[in-house]
Each structure stands twice: as structure tokens, then as C-alpha cells.
C-alpha positions, 0 to 999 in steps of 0.5 A: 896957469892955463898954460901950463895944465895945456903944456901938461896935458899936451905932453902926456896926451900921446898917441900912445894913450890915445891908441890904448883909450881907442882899444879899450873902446873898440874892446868895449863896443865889439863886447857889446855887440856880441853879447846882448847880456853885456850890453844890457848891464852897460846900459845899466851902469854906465858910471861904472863904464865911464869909471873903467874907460877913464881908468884904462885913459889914467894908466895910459897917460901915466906909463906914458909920462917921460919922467924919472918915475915910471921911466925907473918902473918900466925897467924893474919887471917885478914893478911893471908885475905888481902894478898890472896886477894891482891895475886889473884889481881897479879894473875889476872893482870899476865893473863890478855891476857888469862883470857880476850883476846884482840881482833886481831884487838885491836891496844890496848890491853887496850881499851875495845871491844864492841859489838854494839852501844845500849845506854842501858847495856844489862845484863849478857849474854853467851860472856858477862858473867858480862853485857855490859855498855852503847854502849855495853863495855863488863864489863868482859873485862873492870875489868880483864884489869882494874887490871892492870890498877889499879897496874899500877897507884898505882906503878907509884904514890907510886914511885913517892910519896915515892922518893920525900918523901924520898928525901926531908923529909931525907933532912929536918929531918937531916939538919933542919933549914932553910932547914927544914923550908922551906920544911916543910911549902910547905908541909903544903901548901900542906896538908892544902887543901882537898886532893881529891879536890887538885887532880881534881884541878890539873888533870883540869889544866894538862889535860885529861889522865891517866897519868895526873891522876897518876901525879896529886896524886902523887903531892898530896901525896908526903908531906904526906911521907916527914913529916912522914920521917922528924918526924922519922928522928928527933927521931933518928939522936941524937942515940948513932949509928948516933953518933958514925958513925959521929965520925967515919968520916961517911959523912952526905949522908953515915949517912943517907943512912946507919943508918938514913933511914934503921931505920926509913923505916918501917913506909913509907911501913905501909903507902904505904900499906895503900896508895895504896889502896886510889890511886886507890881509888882516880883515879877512882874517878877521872875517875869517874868524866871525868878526868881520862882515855878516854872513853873505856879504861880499868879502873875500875872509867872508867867503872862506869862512862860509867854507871852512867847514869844508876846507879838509874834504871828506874823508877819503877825499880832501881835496873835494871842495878845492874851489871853496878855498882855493879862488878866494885864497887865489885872490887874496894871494893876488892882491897883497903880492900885487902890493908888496911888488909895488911897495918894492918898487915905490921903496927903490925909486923913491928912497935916494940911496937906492936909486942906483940899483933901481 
């Protein structure tokens, strides 16, 4: 075993990943030196650095890898596009507390300072180098915090959704029958309303809250991934490998877990690609609507709502207040195109009867 992780590490420890984990440093320390302010929060949040270096090391050792995978990814330029943007989100996240720092007296790093009470946003300015909001939420602040916000709530739905997908989309596709009944009509329960409306339902009758928002989507989301797996299930528990492990003496769960799952997986990471992006999507409509965070928290739905009364201008005027919808749209442009490219990318290299366009 020693070996093989010595064989492993041997071979993705290129000097292509070193020289890229030896300029994300040099990067790091001329940044410091130049910039005592910089230093300081470094100094300060020296996990958040750490997170960052050992992020830039991670994409290095694996665009390096000299597998099927990235070798398909390098050659598709929308892939090598949606992964750059989706790994500057990470980077982004990773030093938030540095590239924003909260304020020393924030009893919540999340929450979003403000300088001042003025009802109008106030444009682009030296300390606010996007705008302000109404009541003057620095927008800067609001979208560099707003990234992890947004991983934070697509992780939390995708784990969610994918575990209830995975265990009751297993259950029927294997078993059918009653079982299989039974599960796939609440699915269709689900599924037969709109999904966003679905949502705004929901979140209204739990409450207020983010997490509200989180548990909401994920409620709405899991039976897309119970079909999904059930469909594939169906299509290869009669394999000649599921046959000859149950004459083997496999029990159903060992049959499942080992050579049902692991053959029907590659569609759930297409679609989890794919559905990040609209989880993301959908909570900022849901903030949007005064259903996700409280006022002031870093949310990227958040920041448009605390806007949206300025969002036509003024008359004569309408594009006064462009930045206050503008950067956090940007953003979340940015972050579901990122994902969508990446779910492109994931569907024609892992998906066989596409491998011969990838």
C-alpha cells in the first residue's frame, strides 16, 4: 500500500506542479512584502492561506495527471474555461478573510459592513472599489463573502439531494415492485410542480433563513436524482457481472454498493455539475424575494435584493445605479456558466457514447 500512494505521489509530483506551487508562493511573499496591509490579514488567517496554497498545489498535481480525464479536458477549450472559472470561485472563497477582511468588531464575519445610513447607493469609490447598496452595504465585501456563501449552499444541497437520490432511486430500480411504486409516484408528486415555485412554497411555510432556503432546494431536488439513478439501475442490474455476483452468493446491499452504483454513478456527477450551478441560482432568487438571508449577510440574491428598488435608475436616468445589480449579476453569471461548461465537459468524457466527439 505504501508503494503504491509513494508510486502515485511520484508520478503526479511533476516539476510542472512544483514550479506552479513555487509561484503561487513567490506570488504570495512579493504580495506581502509590497503591501503591509496584506501581510497583516495573512498574518491573521494563516488557515485561509494555507487552504489557498494547498488549492493552487491540488490543480496543479491534477491537470498534471497523465490520465484519460484531464488529457480529454485539456483538449476541449470550453472545459479548460469552466474549470478556470469555477477554480478562481475556490480561490476566491479560500481567501476571503484576506482579500475582504472583516471588520474587528463583526460578531460575524459574514455580515456585510456598512458605512453609514444614506438610502441611495453611493458609486464606486477609494474603500469601495464596487459601490455601496441602499444604506451603504459595501458591495465588495458582499460578493467576495457571497462566494462562500454560494459553495456553502450548493454543498449542502448536492449532499443532501444526491444522498436521498442515491438511497431511494438504489432501492427502487433494484427491488421494483411495490417499493418501486410507491417511490416513484411521490417522485412524480414532486416533480409535477414547477420547481421554483415548489421552493418559495416551502421556504414561506419553514421560515426565513438560509438554511431554510438550503433545506427547501434540497427537498426539491432529490427526486430528480432518485429517477435518474432508478433509470440506470434498471438498465444494469440484468448484466452478466450483477448475475454472476449474485450466484457468487453477493447480498443485495454488497451487489448494490459494489457493481450497481459504481456503474451507474457517471450520470449523478453530470447532473450535480449541472445542478449547482441552478442551486445557486434558485437561492438567489429566493433571497431575492425576501426568503433567504436576513438583511446584510453576505449573499450574492442578498445584495440584489437590498438594491432592487434602484435597479430602473431614476427617471431620466436609468442606468445611475448600474453597479448595484450589475457586479453581483456578473457574478452569478460567472459562477453557473463556470458549472454548466463544466457539466459539459464531465457529460462528454465520462458518458462512453460521447467519448469519440470529446
Amino acid at each position: 500500500m505504501v508503494s503504491v500512494i509513494r508510486l502515485t505521489l511520484s508520478r503526479s509530483t511533476s516539476p510542472q506542479v512544483l514550479r506552479v506551487a513555487g509561484a503561487a508562493l513567490i506570488v504570495l511573499v512579493a504580495v506581502m512584502a509590497a503591501a503591509p496591509v496584506v501581510r497583516g490579514r495573512v498574518v491573521q488567517h494563516p488557515l485561509d492561506v494555507a487552504a489557498f496554497l494547498l488549492l493552487v498545489v491540488a490543480v496543479g498535481v491534477f491537470w498534471s495527471l497523465p490520465g484519460d480525464f484531464t488529457r480529454r479536458m485539456k483538449r476541449n477549450p470550453l472545459s479548460i474555461a469552466g474549470f478556470s472559472i469555477i477554480v478562481l470561485f475556490v480561490m476566491v472563497a479560500a481567501l476571503a478573510p484576506v482579500l475582504a477582511a472583516p471588520p474587528a468588531t463583526s460578531r460575524d464575519p459574514y455580515l456585510i459592513p456598512h458605512a453609514g445610513f444614506l438610502p441611495d447607493p453611493q458609486p464606486p469609490r477609494p474603500g469601495h472599489p464596487l459601490g455601496t447598496t441602499g444604506y451603504q452595504y459595501d458591495l465588495y465585501y458582499g460578493v467576495v463573502w457571497g462566494t462562500r456563501t454560494a459553495f456553502r449552499v450548493a454543498t449542502v444541497v448536492v449532499v443532501i439531494s444526491v444522498a436521498a437520490g442515491l438511497l431511494l432511486g438504489s432501492l427502487s430500480g433494484f427491488y421494483g415492485g411495490r417499493l418501486d411504486e410507491v417511490i416513484m409516484r411521490i417522485t412524480d408528486i414532486f416533480l409535477a410542480f414547477p420547481s421554483l415555485v415548489l421552493a418559495v412554497v416551502i421556504t414561506a411555510v419553514l421560515g426565513k433563513g438560509l438554511d431554510k432556503v438550503m433545506l427547501s432546494i434540497a427537498i426539491v431536488g432529490w427526486p430528480v436524482y432518485a429517477r435518474l439513478l432508478r433509470g440506470e439501475i434498471l438498465s444494469v442490474k440484468q448484466r452478466d457481472y450483477v448475475e454472476a455476483a449474485r450466484a457468487a452468493g453477493a447480498g443485495d446491499l454488497r451487489i448494490i454498493l459494489q457493481h450497481v452504483v459504481p456503474n451507474t454513478i457517471y450520470p449523478f456527477l453530470v447532473y450535480a455539475a449541472f445542478d449547482t450551478g441552478v442551486i445557486v441560482l434558485v437561492a438567489a432568487a429566493l433571497s431575492f424575494l425576501g426568503l433567504g438571508a436576513e438583511v446584510g449577510y453576505a449573499d450574492w440574491g442578498q445584495l440584489i435584493n437590498m438594491s432592487r428598488s434602484w435597479i430602473l435608475g431614476v427617471p431620466g436616468d436609468p442606468f445611475i445605479y448600474w453597479y448595484t445589480v450589475v457586479f453581483p449579476g456578473l457574478v452569478i453569471f460567472l459562477f453557473v456558466l463556470g458549472w454548466n461548461l463544466l457539466g459539459d465537459a464531465f457529460r462528454d468524457i465520462l458518458d462512453p457514447r460521447l467519448r469519440g466527439s470529446a
